[in-house]
C-alpha positions as semicolon CSV with decimal commas, in nm:
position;residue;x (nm);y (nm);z (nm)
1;X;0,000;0,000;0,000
2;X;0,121;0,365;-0,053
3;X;0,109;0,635;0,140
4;X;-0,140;0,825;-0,055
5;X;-0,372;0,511;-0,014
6;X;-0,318;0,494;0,389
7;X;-0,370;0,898;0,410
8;X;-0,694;0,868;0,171
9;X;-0,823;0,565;0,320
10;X;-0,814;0,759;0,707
11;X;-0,961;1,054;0,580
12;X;-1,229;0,848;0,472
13;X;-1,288;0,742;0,787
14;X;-1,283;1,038;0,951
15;X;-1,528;1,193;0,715
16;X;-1,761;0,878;0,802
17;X;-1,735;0,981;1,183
18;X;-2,049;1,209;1,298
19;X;-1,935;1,511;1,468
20;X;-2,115;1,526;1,771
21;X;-2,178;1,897;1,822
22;X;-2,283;1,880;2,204
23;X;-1,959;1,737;2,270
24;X;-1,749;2,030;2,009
25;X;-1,932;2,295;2,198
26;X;-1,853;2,129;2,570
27;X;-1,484;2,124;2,446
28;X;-1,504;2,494;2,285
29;X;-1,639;2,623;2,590
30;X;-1,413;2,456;2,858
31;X;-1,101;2,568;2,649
32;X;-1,241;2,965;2,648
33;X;-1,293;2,986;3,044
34;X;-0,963;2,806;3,108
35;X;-0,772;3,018;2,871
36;X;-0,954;3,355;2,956
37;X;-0,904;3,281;3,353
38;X;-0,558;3,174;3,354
39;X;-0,316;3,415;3,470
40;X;-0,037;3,557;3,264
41;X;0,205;3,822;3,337
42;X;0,181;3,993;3,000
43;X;-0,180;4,013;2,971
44;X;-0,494;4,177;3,091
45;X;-0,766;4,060;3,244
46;X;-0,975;3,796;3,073
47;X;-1,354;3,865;2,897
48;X;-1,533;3,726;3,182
49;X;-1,355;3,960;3,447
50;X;-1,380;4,254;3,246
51;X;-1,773;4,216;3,127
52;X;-1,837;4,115;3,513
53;X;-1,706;4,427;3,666
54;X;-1,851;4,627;3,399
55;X;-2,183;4,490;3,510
56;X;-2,121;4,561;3,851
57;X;-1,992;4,900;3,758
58;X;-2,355;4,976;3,565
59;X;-2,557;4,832;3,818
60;X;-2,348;5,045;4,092
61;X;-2,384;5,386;3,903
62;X;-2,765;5,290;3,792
63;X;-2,860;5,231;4,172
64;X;-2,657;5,535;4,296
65;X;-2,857;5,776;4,081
């Protein structure tokens, strides 16, 4: 067998293989909240931190008024 033949013959395969989409979107999601609420020296804080205390930053100056 050639190589061309393995490599077409897994690709087949692969294409065969239903993507299950819960499972794409439980992966997605897990690898967003640990990358955006891991710590690094070099960046800023993460979307979740910065929409949450802009919430609580509106809902502070809309109560205050």
């Amino acid at each position: 067998m050639t190589a061309t033949r393995v490599f077409n013959g897994v690709m087949m395969t692969i294409a065969r293989t239903p993507i299950r989409l819960n499972r794409l979107f439980l992966a997605i999601l897990i690898t967003f909240l640990v990358a955006d609420t891991y710590p690094h020296p070099h960046l800023s804080s993460g979307v979740i931190a910065s929409t949450w205390h802009y919430l609580q930053s509106a809902l502070h100056q809309d109560s205050a008024s």
